[in-house]
FITORTI-937694 format. One record per atom (N, C-alpha, C): x, y, z; residue number from 1; atom name. Coordinates in steps of 0.2 Angstrom, whole numbers, padded with zeros to 4 digits. Layout:
<atoms>
{{X,Y,Z},NUM,'CA'} ...
</atoms>
This chain:
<atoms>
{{-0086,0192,-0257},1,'N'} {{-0080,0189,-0259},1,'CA'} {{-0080,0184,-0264},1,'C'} {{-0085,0179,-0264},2,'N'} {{-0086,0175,-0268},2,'CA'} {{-0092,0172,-0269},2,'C'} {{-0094,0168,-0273},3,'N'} {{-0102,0167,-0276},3,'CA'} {{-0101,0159,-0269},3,'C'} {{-0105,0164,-0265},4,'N'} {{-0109,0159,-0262},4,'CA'} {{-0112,0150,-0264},4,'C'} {{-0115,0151,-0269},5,'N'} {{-0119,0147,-0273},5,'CA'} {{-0113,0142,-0275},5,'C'} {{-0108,0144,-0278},6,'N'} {{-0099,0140,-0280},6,'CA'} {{-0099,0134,-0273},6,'C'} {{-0099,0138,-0270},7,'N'} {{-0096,0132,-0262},7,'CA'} {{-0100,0128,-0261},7,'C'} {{-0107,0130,-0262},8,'N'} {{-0113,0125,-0258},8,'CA'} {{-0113,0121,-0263},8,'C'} {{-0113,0120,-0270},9,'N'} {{-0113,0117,-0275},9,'CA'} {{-0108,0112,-0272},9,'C'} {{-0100,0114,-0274},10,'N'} {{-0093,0112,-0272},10,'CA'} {{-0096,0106,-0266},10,'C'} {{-0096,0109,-0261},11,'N'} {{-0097,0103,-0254},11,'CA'} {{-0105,0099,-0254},11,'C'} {{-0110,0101,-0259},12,'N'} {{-0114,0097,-0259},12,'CA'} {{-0115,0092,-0266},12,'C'} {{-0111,0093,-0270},13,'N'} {{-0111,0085,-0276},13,'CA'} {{-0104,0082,-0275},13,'C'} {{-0099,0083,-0270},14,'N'} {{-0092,0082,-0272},14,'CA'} {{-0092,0078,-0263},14,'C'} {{-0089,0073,-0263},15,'N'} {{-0085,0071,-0257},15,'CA'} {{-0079,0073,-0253},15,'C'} {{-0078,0078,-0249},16,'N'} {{-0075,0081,-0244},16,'CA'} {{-0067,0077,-0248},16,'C'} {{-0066,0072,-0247},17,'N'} {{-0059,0066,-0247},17,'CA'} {{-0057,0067,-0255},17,'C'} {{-0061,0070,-0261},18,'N'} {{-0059,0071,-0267},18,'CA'} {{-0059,0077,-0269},18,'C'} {{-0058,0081,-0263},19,'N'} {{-0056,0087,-0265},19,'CA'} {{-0051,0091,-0265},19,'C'} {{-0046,0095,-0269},20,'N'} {{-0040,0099,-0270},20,'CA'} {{-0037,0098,-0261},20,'C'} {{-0040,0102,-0258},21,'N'} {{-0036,0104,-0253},21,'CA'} {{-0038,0098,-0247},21,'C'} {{-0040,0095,-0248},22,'N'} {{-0041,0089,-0241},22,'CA'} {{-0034,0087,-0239},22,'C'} {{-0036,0086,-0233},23,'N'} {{-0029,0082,-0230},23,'CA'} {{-0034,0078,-0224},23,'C'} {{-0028,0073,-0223},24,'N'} {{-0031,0066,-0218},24,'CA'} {{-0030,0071,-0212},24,'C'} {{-0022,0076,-0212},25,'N'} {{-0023,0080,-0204},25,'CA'} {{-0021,0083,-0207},25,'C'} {{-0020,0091,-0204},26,'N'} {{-0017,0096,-0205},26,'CA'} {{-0011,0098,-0200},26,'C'} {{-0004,0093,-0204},27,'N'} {{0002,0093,-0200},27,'CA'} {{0005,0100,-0198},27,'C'} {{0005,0104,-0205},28,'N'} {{0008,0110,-0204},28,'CA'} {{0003,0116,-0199},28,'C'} {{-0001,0114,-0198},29,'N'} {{-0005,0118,-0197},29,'CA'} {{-0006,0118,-0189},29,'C'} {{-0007,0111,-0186},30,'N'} {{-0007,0112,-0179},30,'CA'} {{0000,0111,-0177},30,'C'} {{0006,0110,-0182},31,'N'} {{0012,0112,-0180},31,'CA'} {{0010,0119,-0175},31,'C'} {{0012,0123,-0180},32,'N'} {{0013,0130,-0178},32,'CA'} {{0007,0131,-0173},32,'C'} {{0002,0129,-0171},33,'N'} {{-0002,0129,-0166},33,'CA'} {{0000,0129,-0161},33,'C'} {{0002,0120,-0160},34,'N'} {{0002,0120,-0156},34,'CA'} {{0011,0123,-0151},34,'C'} {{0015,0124,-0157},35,'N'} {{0020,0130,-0151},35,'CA'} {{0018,0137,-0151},35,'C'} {{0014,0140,-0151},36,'N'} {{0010,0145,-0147},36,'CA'} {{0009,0145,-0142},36,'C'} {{0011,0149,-0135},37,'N'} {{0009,0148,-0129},37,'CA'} {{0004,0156,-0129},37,'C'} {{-0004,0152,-0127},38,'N'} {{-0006,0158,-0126},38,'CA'} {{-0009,0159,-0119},38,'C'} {{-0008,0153,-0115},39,'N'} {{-0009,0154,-0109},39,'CA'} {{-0015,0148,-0107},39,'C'} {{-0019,0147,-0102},40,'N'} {{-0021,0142,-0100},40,'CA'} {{-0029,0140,-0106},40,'C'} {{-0032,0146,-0109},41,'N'} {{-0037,0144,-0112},41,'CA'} {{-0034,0148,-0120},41,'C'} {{-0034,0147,-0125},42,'N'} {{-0035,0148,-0130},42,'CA'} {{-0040,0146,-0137},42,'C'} {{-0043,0154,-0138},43,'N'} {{-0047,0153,-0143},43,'CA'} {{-0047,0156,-0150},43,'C'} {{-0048,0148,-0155},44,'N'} {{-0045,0150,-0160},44,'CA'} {{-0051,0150,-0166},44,'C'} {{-0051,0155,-0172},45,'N'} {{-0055,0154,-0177},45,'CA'} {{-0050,0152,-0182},45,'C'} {{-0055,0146,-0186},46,'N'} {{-0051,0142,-0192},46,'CA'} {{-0056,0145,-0199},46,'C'} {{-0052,0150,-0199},47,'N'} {{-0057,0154,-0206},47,'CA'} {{-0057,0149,-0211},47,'C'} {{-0064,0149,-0216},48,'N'} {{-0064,0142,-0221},48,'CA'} {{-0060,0137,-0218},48,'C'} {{-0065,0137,-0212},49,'N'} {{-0062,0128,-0212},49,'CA'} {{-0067,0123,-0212},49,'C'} {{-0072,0125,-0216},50,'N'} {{-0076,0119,-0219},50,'CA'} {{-0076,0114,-0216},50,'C'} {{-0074,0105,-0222},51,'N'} {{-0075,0102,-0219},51,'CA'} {{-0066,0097,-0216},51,'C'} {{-0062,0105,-0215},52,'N'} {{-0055,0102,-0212},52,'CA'} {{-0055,0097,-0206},52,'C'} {{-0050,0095,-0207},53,'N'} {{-0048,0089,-0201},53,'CA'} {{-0047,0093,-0195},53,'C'} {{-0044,0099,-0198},54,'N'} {{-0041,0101,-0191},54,'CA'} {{-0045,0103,-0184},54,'C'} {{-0052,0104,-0184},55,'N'} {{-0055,0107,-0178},55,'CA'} {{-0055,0098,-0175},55,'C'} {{-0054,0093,-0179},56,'N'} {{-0056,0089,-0175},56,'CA'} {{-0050,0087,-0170},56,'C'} {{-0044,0088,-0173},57,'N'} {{-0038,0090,-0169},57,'CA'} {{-0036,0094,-0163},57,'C'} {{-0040,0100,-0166},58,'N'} {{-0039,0106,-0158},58,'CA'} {{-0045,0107,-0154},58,'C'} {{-0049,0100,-0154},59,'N'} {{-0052,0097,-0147},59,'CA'} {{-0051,0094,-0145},59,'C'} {{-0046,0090,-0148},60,'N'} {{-0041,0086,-0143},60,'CA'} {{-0036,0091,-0137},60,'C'} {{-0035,0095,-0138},61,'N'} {{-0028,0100,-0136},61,'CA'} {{-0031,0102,-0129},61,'C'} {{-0027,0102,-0124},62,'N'} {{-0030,0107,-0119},62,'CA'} {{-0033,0115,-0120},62,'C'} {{-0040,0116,-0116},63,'N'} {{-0041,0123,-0114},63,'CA'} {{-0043,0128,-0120},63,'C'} {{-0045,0124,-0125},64,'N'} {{-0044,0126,-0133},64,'CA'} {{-0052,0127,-0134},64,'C'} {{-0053,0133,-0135},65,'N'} {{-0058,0134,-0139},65,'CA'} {{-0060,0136,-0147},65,'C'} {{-0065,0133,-0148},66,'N'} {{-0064,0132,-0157},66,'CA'} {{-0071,0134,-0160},66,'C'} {{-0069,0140,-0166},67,'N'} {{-0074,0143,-0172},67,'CA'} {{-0071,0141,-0177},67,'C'} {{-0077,0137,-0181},68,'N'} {{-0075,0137,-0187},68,'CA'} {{-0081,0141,-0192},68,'C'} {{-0075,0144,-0197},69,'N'} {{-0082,0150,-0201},69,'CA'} {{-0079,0147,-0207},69,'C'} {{-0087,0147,-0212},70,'N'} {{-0084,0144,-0218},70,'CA'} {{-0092,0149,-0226},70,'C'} {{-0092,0149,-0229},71,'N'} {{-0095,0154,-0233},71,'CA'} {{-0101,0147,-0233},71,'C'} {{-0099,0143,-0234},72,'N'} {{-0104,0136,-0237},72,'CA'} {{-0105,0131,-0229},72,'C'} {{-0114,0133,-0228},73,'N'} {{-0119,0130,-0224},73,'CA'} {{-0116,0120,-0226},73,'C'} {{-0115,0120,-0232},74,'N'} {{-0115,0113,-0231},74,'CA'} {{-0109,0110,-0230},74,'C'} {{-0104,0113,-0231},75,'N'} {{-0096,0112,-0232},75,'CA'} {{-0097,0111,-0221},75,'C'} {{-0101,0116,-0217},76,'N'} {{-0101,0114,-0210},76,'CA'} {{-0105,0109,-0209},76,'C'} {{-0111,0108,-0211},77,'N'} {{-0115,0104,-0210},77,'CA'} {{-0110,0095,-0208},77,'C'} {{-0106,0095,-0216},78,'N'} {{-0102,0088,-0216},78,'CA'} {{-0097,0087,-0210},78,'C'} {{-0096,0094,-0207},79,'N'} {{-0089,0093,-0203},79,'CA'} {{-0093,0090,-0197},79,'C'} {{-0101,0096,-0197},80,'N'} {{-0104,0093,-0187},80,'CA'} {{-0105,0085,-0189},80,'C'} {{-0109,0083,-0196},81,'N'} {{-0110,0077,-0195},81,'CA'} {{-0105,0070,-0193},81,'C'} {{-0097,0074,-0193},82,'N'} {{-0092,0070,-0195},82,'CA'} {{-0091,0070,-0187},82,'C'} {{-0089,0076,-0181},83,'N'} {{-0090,0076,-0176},83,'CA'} {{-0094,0073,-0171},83,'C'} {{-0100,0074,-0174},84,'N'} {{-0105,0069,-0170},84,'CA'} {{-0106,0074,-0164},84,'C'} {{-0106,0072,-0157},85,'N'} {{-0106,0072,-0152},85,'CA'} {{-0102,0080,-0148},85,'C'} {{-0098,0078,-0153},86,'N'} {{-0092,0084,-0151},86,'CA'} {{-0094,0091,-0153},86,'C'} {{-0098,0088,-0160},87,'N'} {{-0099,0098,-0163},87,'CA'} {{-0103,0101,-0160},87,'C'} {{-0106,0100,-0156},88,'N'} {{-0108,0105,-0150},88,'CA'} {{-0103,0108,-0146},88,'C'} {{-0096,0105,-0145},89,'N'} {{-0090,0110,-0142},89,'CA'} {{-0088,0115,-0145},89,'C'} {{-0091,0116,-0152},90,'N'} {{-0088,0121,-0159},90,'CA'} {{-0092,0125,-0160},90,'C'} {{-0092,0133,-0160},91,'N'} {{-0095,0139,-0162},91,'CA'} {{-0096,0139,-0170},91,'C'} {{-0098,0136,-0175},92,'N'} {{-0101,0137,-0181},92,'CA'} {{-0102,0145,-0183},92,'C'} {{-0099,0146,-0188},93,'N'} {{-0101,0154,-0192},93,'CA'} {{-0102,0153,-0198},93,'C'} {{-0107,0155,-0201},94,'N'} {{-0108,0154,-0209},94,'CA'} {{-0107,0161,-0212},94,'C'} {{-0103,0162,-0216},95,'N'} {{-0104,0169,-0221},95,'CA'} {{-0097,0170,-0224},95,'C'} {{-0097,0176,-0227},96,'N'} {{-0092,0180,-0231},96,'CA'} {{-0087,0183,-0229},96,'C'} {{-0080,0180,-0228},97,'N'} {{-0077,0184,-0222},97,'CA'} {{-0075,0192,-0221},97,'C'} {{-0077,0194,-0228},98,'N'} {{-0075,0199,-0228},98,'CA'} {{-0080,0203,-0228},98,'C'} {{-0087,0200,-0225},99,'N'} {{-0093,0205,-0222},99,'CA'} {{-0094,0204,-0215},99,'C'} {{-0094,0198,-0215},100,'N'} {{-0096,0196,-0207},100,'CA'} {{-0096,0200,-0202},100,'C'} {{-0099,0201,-0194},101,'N'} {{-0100,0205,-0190},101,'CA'} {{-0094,0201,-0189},101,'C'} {{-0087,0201,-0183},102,'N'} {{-0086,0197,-0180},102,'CA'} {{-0082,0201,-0175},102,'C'} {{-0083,0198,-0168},103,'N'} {{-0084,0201,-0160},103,'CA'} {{-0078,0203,-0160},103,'C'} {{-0074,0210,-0159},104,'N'} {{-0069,0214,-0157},104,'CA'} {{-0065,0208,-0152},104,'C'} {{-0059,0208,-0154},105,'N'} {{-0052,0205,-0150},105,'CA'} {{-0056,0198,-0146},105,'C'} {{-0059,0192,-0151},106,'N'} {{-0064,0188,-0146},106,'CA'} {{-0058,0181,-0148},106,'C'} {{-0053,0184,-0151},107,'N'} {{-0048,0177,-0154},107,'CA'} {{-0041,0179,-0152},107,'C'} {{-0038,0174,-0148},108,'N'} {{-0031,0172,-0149},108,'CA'} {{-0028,0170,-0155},108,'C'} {{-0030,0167,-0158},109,'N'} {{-0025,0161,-0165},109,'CA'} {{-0033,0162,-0172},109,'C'} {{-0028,0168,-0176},110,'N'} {{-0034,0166,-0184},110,'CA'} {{-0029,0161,-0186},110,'C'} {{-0034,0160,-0191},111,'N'} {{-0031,0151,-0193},111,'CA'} {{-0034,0152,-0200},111,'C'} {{-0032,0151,-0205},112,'N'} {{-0033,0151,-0214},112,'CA'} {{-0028,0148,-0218},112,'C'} {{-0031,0143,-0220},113,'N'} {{-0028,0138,-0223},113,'CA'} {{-0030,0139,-0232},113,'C'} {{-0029,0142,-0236},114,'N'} {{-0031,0142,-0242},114,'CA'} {{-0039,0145,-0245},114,'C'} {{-0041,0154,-0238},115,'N'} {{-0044,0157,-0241},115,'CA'} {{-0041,0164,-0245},115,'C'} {{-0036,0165,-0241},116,'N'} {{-0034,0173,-0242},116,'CA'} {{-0031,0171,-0250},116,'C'} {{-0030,0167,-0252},117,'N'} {{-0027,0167,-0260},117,'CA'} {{-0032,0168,-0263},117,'C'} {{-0040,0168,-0262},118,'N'} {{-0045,0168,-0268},118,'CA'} {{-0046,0177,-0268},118,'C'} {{-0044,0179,-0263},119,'N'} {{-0043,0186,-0261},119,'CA'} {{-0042,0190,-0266},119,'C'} {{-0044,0191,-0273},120,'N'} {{-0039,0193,-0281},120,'CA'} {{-0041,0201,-0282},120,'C'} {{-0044,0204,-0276},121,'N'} {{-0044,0212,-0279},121,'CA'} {{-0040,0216,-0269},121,'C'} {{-0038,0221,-0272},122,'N'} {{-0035,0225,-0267},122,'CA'} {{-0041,0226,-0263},122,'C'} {{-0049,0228,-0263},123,'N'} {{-0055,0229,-0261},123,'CA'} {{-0054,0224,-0253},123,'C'} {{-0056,0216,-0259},124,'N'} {{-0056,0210,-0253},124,'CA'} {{-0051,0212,-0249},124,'C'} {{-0042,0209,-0250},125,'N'} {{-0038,0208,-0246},125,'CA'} {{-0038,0214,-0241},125,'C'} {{-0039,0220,-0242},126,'N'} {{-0042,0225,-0237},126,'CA'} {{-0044,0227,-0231},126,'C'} {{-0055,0221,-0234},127,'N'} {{-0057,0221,-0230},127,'CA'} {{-0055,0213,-0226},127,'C'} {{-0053,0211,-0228},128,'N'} {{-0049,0205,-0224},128,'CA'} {{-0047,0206,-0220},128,'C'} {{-0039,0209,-0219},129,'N'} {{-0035,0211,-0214},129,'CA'} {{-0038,0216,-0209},129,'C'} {{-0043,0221,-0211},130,'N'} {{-0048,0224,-0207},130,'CA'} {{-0051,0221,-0201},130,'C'} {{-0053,0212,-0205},131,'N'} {{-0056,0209,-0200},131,'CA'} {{-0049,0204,-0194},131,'C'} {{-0045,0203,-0196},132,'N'} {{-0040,0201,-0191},132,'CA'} {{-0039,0207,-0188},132,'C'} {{-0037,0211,-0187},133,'N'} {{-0037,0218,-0186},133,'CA'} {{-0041,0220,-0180},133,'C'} {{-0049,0218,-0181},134,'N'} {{-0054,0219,-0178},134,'CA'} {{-0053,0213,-0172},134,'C'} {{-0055,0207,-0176},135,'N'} {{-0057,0198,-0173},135,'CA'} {{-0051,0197,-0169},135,'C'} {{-0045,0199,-0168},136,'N'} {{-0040,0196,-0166},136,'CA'} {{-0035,0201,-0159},136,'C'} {{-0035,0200,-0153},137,'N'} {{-0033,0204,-0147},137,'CA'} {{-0026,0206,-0150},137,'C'} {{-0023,0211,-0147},138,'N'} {{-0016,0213,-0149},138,'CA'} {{-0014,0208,-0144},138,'C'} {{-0008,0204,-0147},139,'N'} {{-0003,0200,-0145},139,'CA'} {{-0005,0193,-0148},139,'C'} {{-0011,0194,-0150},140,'N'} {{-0014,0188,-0152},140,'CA'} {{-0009,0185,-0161},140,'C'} {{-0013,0179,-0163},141,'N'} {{-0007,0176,-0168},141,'CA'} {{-0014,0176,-0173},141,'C'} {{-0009,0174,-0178},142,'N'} {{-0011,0174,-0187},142,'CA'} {{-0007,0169,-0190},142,'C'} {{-0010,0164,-0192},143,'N'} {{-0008,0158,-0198},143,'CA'} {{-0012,0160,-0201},143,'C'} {{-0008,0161,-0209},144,'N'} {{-0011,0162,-0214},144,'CA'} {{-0008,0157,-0220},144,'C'} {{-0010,0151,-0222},145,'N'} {{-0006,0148,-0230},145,'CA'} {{-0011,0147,-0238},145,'C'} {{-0006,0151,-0241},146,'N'} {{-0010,0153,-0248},146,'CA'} {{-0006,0146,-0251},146,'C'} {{-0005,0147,-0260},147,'N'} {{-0003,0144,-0262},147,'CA'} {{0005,0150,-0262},147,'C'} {{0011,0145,-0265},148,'N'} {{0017,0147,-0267},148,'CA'} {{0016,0152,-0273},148,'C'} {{0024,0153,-0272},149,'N'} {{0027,0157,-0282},149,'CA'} {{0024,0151,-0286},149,'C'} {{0025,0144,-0282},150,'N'} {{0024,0138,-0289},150,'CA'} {{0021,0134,-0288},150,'C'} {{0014,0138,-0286},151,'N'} {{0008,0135,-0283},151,'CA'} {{0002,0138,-0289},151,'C'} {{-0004,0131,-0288},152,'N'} {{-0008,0134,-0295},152,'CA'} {{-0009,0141,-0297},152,'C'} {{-0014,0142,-0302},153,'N'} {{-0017,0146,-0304},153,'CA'} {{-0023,0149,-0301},153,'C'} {{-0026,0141,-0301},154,'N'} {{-0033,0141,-0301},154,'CA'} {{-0036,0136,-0295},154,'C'} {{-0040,0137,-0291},155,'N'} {{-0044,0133,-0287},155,'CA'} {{-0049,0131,-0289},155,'C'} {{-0054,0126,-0290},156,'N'} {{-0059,0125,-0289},156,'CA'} {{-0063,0128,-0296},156,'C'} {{-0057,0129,-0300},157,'N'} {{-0063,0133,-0307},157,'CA'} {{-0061,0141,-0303},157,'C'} {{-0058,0143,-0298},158,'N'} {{-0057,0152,-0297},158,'CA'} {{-0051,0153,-0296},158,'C'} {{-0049,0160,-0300},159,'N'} {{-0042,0162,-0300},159,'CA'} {{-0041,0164,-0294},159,'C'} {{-0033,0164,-0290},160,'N'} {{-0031,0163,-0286},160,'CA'} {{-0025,0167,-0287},160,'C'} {{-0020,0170,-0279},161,'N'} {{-0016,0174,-0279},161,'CA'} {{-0011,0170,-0277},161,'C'} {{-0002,0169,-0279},162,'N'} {{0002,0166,-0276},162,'CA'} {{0007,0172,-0272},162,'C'} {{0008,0167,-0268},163,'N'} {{0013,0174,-0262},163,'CA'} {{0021,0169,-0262},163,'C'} {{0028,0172,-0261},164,'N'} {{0032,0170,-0257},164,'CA'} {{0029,0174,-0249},164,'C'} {{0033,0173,-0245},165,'N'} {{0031,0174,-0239},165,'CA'} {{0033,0182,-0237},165,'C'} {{0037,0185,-0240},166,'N'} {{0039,0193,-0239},166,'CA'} {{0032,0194,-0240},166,'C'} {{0030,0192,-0246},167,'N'} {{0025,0195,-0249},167,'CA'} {{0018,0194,-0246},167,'C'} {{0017,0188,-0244},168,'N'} {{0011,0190,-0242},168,'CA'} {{0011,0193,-0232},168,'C'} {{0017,0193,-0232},169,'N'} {{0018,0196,-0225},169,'CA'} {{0015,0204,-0226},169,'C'} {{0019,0207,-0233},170,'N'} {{0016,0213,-0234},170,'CA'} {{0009,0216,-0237},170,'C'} {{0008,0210,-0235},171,'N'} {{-0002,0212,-0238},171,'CA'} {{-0004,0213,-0232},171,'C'} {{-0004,0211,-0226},172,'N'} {{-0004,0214,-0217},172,'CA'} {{-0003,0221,-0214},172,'C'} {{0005,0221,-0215},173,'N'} {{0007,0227,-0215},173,'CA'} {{0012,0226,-0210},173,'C'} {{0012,0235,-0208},174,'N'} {{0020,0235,-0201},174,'CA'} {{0014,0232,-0193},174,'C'} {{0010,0233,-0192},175,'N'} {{0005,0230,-0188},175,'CA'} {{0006,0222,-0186},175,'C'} {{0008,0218,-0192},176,'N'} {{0008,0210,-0192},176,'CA'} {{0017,0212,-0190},176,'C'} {{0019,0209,-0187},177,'N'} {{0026,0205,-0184},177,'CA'} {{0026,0199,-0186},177,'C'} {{0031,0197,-0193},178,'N'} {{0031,0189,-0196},178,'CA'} {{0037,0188,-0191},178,'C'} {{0034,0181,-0186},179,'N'} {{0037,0177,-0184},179,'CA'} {{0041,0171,-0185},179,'C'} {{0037,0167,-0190},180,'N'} {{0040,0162,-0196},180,'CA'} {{0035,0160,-0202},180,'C'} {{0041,0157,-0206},181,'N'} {{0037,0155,-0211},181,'CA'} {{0038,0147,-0215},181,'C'} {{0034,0145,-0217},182,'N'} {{0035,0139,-0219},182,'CA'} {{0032,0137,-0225},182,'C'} {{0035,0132,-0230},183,'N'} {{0035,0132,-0235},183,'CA'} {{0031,0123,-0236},183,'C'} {{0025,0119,-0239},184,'N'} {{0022,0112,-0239},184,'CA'} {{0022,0111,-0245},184,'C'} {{0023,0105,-0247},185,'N'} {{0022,0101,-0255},185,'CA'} {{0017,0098,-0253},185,'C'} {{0010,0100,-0251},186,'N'} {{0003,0097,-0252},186,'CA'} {{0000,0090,-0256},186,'C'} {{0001,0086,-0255},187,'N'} {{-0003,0082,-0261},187,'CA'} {{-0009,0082,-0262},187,'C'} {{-0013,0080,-0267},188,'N'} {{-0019,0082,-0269},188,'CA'} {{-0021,0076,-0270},188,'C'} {{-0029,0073,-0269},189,'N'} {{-0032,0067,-0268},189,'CA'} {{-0029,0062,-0274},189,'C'} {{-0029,0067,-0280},190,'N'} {{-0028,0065,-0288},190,'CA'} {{-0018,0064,-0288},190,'C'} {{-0016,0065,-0282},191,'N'} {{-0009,0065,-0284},191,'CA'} {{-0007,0070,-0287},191,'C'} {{-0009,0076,-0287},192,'N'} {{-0004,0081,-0291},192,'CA'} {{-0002,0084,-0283},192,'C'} {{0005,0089,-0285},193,'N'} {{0009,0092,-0277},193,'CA'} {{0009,0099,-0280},193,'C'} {{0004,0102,-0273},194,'N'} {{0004,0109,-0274},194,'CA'} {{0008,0115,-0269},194,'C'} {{0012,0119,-0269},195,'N'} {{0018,0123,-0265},195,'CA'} {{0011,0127,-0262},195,'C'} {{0012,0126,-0254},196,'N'} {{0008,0133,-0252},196,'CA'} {{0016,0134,-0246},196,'C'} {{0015,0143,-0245},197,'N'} {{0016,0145,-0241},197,'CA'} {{0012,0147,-0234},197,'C'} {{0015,0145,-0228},198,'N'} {{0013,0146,-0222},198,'CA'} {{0015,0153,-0219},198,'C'} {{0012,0158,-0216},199,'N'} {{0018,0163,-0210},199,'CA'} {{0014,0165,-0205},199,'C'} {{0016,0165,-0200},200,'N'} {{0014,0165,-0193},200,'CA'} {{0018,0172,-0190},200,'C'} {{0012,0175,-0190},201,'N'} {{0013,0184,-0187},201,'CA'} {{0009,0186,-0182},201,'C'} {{0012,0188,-0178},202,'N'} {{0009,0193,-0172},202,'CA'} {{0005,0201,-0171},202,'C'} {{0000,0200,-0171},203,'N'} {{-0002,0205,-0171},203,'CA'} {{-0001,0212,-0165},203,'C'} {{0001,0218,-0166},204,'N'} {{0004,0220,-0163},204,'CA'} {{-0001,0228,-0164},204,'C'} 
</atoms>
């Protein structure tokens, strides 16, 4: 999906806190989490979630079980260092999401914050939704937030896909049930504000 080599570089010369997509929390994100009712234990994977704030958040939550998968060894290393004690509560995955082995229906809540936009050939986004498809039980959920219509070009030096939310609901398919959708003026460490879209679908 992507030059491996780009990320570990990325998370190992740069500061987590100076980069495009940091946030102190992730507001919108454990929003929509946390009104999911999936019963007494739920287990969620935060695809590309590096060195986000949010696993450190849905350790706090009741009955929460938490995977974070990120293509860069180093972008996790940062987050277990950041946890301390706790990252031994968190399933660690390193690799390509769209090769990875990952366990048949072993997820309640996928969670992607800002990978499915690097997705720029029909091939990727394909074998993506294959792996939700696979990785996530029927009735289980899907947060997916790209960038907006008027959201960058480019991340990180790599081109990027912008969705309104029809649109990227129909990159899933009649299978995904869009539940809601949400729209974030993101700031950026540097002070620029970037449109990402959020939607939250049921797999069916």
């Amino acid at each position: 999906m992507q030059d491996k080599s780009h990320w570990e570089r990325v998370y190992s010369t740069k500061s987590s806190s100076t980069l495009s997509w940091y946030q102190t929390r992730a507001d919108q994100s454990l929003g929509l989490i946390q009104r999911i009712d999936t019963g007494e234990r739920t287990r969620i994977i935060d695809v590309g979630g590096g060195t986000s704030m949010l696993a450190d958040d849905l350790l706090g939550l009741h009955g929460v079980e938490v995977t974070v998968l990120d293509i860069s060894e180093s972008a996790l290393e940062v987050a277990r260092q950041r946890l301390a004690s706790n990252a031994r509560r968190v399933q660690w995955l390193v690799g390509d999401i769209t090769q990875l082995a990952l366990p048949a229906h072993a997820y309640d809540i996928w969670h992607d914050r800002a990978v499915f936009h690097f997705m720029t050939t029909l091939e990727q986004r394909q074998a993506y939704v294959a792996q939700v498809r696979r990785a996530v039980r029927p009735g289980g959920h899907v947060i997916v937030a790209v960038f907006g219509p008027d959201g960058p070009l480019q991340c990180s030096g790599l081109p990027v896909m912008r969705y309104a939310p029809d649109a990227l609901h129909a990159q899933f398919g009649d299978a995904f049930e869009l539940v809601e959708h949400a729209s974030e003026a993101h700031r950026t460490p540097a002070g620029v504000e970037q449109q990402f879209v959020y939607c939250h679908c049921v797999v069916h």
